[in-house]
C-alpha positions in Angstrom: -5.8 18.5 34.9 -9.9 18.2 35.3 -10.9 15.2 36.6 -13.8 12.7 35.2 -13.9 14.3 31.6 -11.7 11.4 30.1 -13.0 8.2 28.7 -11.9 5.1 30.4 -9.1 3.2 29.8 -9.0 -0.4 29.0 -5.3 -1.7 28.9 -6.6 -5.3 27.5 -9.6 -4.4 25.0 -10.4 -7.6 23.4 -10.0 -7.3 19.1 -11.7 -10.1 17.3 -10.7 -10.1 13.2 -12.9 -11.8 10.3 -10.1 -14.1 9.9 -10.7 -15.5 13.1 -7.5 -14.1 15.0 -8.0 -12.5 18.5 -5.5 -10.1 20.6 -6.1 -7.5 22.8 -4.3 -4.3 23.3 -4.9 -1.0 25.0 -7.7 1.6 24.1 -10.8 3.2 25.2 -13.6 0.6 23.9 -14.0 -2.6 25.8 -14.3 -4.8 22.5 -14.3 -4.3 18.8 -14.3 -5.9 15.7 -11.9 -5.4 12.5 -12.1 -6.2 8.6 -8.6 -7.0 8.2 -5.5 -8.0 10.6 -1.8 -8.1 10.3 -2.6 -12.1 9.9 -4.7 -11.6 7.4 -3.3 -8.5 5.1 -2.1 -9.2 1.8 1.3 -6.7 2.7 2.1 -8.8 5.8 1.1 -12.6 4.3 2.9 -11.8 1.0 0.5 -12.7 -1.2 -0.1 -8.7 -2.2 -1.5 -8.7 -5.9 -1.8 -5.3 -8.1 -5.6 -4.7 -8.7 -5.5 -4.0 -12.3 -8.7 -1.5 -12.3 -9.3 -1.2 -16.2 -6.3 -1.5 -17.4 -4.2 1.5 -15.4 -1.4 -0.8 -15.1 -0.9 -1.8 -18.4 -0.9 1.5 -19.3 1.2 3.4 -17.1 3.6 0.2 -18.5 3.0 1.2 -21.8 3.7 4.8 -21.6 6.8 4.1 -19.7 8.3 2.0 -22.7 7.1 4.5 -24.9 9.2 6.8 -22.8 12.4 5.2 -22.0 12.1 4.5 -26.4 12.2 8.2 -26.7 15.2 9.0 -24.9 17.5 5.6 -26.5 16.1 7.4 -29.9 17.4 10.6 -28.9 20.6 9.3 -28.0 21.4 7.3 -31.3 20.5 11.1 -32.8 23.0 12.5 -30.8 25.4 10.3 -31.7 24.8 10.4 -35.3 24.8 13.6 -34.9 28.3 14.1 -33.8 29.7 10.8 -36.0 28.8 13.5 -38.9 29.9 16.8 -37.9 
């Protein structure tokens, strides 16, 4: 392996979040900064929300019960269907 051609090593770089929380943890910069931490992501906290971006929720809702209203109609055929044959 050639030596001097890999970046050094810090095995406690220093992260410092928005939210105020600080840890450190291996990795070739000294220090950085983050946006967003495990303390402070909606997924981890649980207080997650679905962005409704104009409407693409309520939508995709409302094609699935237009869906799943299909298929109970074509079962009630079916079965009408066979109650007259």
């Amino acid at each position: 392996m050639k030596k001097e051609i890999h970046p050094v090593y810090y095995s406690s770089a220093r992260v410092r979040c928005v939210c105020g929380a600080e840890f450190t943890l291996g990795s070739t910069k000294e220090s950085f900064a983050v946006e967003i931490c495990s303390r402070c992501h909606p997924f981890y906290t649980g207080k997650g929300k679905i962005v409704d971006t104009a409407g693409r929720v309520e939508r995709f809702r409302v094609r699935a019960r237009k869906k799943a209203e299909g298929r109970e109609k074509t079962k009630k055929q079916r079965v009408k269907k066979q109650k007259q044959s």
